[in-house]
N, C-alpha and C positions, 0 to 999 in steps of 0.2 A: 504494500500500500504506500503509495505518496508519504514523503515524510512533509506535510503540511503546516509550514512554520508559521505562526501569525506574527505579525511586528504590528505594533500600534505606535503613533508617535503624539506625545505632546504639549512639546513643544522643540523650537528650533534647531535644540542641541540636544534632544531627552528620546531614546527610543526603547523600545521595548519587546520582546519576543512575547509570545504565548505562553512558554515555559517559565519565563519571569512570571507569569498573572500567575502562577502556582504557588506562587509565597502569600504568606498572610500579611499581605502589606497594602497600603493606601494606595498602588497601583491597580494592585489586583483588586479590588475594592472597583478602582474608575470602571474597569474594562468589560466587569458585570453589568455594573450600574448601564452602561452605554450600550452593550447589546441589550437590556431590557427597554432601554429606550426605543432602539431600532425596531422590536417589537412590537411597541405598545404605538410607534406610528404608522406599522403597518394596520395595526388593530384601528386608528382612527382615520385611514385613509378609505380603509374598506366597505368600514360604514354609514362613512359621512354619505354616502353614493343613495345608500337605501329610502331615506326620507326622503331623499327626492325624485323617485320616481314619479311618486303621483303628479307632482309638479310635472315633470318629462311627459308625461301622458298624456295630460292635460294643453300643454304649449303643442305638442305635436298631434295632436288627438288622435291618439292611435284604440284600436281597438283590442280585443283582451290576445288575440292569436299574432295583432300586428307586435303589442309589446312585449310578448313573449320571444319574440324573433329577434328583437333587438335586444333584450336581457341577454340572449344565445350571444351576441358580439361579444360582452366584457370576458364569458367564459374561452371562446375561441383564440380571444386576444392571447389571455394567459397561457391558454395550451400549447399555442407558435411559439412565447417567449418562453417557457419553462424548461424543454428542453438542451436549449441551446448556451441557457446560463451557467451551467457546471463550466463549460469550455471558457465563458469569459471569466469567470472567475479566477479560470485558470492563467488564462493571461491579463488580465488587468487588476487582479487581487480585490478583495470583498469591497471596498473600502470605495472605488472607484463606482462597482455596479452597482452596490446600494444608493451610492450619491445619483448618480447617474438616473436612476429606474424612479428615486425620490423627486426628482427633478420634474421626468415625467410625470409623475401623478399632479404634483402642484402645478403643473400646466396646462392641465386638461380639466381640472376639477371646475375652475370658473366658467371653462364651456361645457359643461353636463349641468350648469346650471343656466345657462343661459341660451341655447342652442335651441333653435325651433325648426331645423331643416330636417328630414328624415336621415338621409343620408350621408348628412356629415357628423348627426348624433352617434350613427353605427360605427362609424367608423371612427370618432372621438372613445365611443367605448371598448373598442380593440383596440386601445394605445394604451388605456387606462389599464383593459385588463394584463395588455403585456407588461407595463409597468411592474402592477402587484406583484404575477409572476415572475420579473425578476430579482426583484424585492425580497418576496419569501422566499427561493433557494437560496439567496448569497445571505441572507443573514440565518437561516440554518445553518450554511456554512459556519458562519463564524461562530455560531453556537456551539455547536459540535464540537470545532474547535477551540475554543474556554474552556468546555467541558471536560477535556481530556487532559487540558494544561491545571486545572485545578482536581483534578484526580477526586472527584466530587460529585455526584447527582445535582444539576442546573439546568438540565433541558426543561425539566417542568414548569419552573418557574419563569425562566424566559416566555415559554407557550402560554402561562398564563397572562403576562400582560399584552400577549395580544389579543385575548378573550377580552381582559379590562378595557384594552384600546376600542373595541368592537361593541362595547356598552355605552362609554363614554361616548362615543362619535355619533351614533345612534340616536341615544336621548341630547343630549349636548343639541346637536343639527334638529333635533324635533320640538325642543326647548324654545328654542332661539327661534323659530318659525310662528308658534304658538305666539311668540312674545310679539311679533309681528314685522320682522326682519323678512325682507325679501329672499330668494334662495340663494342669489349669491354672498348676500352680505352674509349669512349664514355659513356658508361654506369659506368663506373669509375668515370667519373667526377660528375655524376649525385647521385652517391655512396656514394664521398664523401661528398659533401652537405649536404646528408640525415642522414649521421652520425653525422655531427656538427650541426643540427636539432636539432635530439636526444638528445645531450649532453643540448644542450640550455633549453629542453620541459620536461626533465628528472624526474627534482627535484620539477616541479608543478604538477605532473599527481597523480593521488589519485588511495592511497594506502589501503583503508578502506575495507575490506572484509565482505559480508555479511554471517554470521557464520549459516548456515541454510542446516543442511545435507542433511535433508527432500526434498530439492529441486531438481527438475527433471533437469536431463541432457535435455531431450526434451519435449518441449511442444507445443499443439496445438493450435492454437491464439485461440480465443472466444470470442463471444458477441460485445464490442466495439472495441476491438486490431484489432478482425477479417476484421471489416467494412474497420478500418484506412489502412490495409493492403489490400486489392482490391484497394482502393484511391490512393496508393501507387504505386500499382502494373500500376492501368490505367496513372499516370504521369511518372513512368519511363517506360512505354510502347511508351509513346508520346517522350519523350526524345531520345529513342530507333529509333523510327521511322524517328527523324531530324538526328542524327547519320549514319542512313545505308542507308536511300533511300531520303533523301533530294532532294541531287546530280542528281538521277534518276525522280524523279519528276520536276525537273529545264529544266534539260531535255529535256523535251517532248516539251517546247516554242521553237518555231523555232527559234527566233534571239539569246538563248541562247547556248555558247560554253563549249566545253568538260574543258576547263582549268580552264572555271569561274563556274563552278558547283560547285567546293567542297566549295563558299564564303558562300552557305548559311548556313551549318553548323560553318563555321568561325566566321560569324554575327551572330548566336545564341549563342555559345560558349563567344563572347566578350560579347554581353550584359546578358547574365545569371550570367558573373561573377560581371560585374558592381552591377548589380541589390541585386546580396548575397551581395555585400559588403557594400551598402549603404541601405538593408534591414531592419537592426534593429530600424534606425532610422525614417524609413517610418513606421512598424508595431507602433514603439512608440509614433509618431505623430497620426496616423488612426484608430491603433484598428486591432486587427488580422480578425477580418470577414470584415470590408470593403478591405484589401488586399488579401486577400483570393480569397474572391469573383470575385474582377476586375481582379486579376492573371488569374485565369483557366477562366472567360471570352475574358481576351487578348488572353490566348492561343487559346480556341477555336477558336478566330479570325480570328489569325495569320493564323492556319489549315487551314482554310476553304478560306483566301484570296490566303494564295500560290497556291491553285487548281486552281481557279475561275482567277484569274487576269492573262491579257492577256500578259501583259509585263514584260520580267524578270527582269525588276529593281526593279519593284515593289515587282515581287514575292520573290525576294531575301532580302526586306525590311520589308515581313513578316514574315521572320522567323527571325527578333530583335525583331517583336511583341511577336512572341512566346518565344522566349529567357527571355524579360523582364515579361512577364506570368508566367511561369514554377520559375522561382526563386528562389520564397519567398515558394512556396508550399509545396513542397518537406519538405524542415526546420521546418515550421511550423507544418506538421503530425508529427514527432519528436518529438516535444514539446509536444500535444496533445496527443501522447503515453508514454510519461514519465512522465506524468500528471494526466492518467486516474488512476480509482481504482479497476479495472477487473483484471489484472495480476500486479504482481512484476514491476517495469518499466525496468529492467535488461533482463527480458525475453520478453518484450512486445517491447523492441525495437530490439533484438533479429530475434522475430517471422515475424516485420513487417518488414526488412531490406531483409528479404529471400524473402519474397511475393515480394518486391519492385523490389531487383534483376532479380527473377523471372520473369520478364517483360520486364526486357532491355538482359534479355538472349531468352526466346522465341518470343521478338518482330518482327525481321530478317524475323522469319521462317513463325509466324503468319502475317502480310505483306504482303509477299510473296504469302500466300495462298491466301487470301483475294482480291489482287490484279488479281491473275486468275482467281479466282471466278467471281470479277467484274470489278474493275481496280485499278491501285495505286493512283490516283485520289479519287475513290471511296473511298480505305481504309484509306487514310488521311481525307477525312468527315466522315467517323465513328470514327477516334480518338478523330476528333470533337465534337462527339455527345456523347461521353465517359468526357470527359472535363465538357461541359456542367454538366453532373451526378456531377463529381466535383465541380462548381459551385454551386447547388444546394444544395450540403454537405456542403456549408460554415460556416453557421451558426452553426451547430453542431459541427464540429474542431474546433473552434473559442470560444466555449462555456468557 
């Protein structure tokens, strides 16, 4: 595997490797601190987008199949740029593509709000989404790489503040609209935030380039990357799944109301970020296979209890089960792919983030089908029983 050095610098005359962040010093302090930043503005870049859809719909009046197509842009966007990012990373170091990819996003966000063409919004939300996607591989990377330098459990925590960032951007942007801020002065505030982020995470983000021409712009997972990415794919499918038809599954309980449906994705959202952020210190107490394990068995739980239970309090109190399941999981393939010695970890977190995507972009449609097929009841016990697969794989991610 790459011997993947991170340097951070900062300032003029002050540098730093990755294996320095390994001491317990007000260095290695920064260099946390700044990758949870980097996270926590992807978490607010991501969501600032969501409240304004209706807006979007509205300016362009699209109809429910026409904004559905264009949603399909932002995920497309990401899917072009995701794979391709392992290779910049590799030549222009984390530090460049996260600036770079942050760049883009802050350039595109005042046009998602202000954009009334059809066809320049699509194609503004294919920039956006390449963006994100290169955003989220290079600052995996550098996670990954902390990680290993501080010989420590911190995947989870980083992953949690972009849950946090994905709350705050959310209600923040929905806040600020309510209050009666236009959408872009709205997205301004959240703008500027995400620039005094940047300045803050700037000078800790590794700059070390792997000098390797030989290496492919694309590559194809294999062998173990490939497993970890199915694994992947089946947890942000399950995520997918609480995300778009929770609501509709809640649903179907008669004493549940149209207004209290959206709480079950709210209550999985709060306790998945709980759970990232007080992750590493449960992996460090446990052991990554006993959490592993009871993760993707809560989830499957949670799955299989929101069907089965006849009362919505209850069934709305199983998707905190699945919330505090889902977690830690996710973080920990991460880790396991930046750890394995099958590919590069650059490309292998790369290859496995497109598969992962891949799953919370065809979950919707997959659902959907499944659900006619047999029912959405049904297809939430087969996420169940996809979990389970996970469960089973514990041991071996954990290895």
């Amino acid at each position: 595997m790459l011997n993947f050095v991170a340097r951070t610098t900062y300032d003029n005359d002050t540098f730093m490797t990755a294996l320095d962040a390994a001491q317990p010093n007000k260095l290695h302090q920064r260099v946390n601190l700044g990758t949870r930043l980097v996270f926590l503005i992807a978490g607010l870049s991501m969501s600032a987008w969501a409240p304004l859809v209706p807006f979007a719909s509205q300016r362009l009046q699209l109809t429910g199949a026409s904004l559905g197509g264009l949603l399909l842009c932002l995920g497309i966007g990401s899917l072009a740029a995701m794979p391709v990012t392992g290779a910049l990373v590799a030549r222009f170091g984390c530090r460049r593509v996260m600036l770079c990819s942050t760049l883009v996003v802050l350039a595109v966000l005042p046009l998602l709000a202000t954009l009334d063409v059809m066809w320049l919004m699509a194609a503004t939300l294919m920039v956006f989404g390449a963006g994100l996607g290169m955003l989220d591989v290079a600052m995996n990377v550098q996670a990954v790489e902390v990680e290993k330098a501080a010989a420590k459990p911190m995947m989870s925590g980083f992953h949690g503040f972009f849950s946090l960032g994905g709350i705050l951007g959310a209600g923040a942007v929905s806040l600020l609209l309510g209050a009666g801020l236009t959408p872009l002065q709205a997205v301004g505030v959240i703008m500027l935030l995400m620039v005094l982020l940047l300045l803050c995470s700037l000078p800790t983000l590794m700059t070390e380039r792997l000098h390797q021409p030989d290496q492919p712009w694309l590559v194809i997972p294999r062998g173990w990357v490939a497993f970890l990415g199915c694994l992947c794919f089946i947890l942000f499918l399950a995520e997918g799944a609480v995300l778009d038809w929770s609501a509709l599954l809640l649903l179907q309980s008669p004493g549940m109301s149209v207004a209290h449906a959206g709480l079950g994705y709210a209550i999985f959202s709060i306790a998945m970020t709980i759970g990232r952020l007080t992750g590493d210190k449960v992996i460090q107490r446990f052991g990554r296979y006993p959490v592993m394990l009871t993760g993707a068995l809560a989830a499957a739980a949670g799955m299989t209890l929101a069907v089965l239970l006849p009362w919505p309090q209850a069934a709305l109190l199983a998707f905190l089960l699945v919330g505090f399941g889902l977690a830690n999981t996710v973080p920990m393939l991460f880790n396991a792919a930046g750890n394995q010695q099958d590919m590069p970890a650059n490309l292998a977190i790369s290859a496995m983030t497109t598969l992962g995507y891949a799953g919370i972009l065809s979950g919707p449609a997959l659902i959907g089908f499944i659900s006619q097929w047999l029912s959405l009841s049904g297809a939430f016990l087969l996420i169940a029983l996809l979990l389970l697969a996970v469960a089973a794989s514990a041991r071996l991610v954990a290895r």
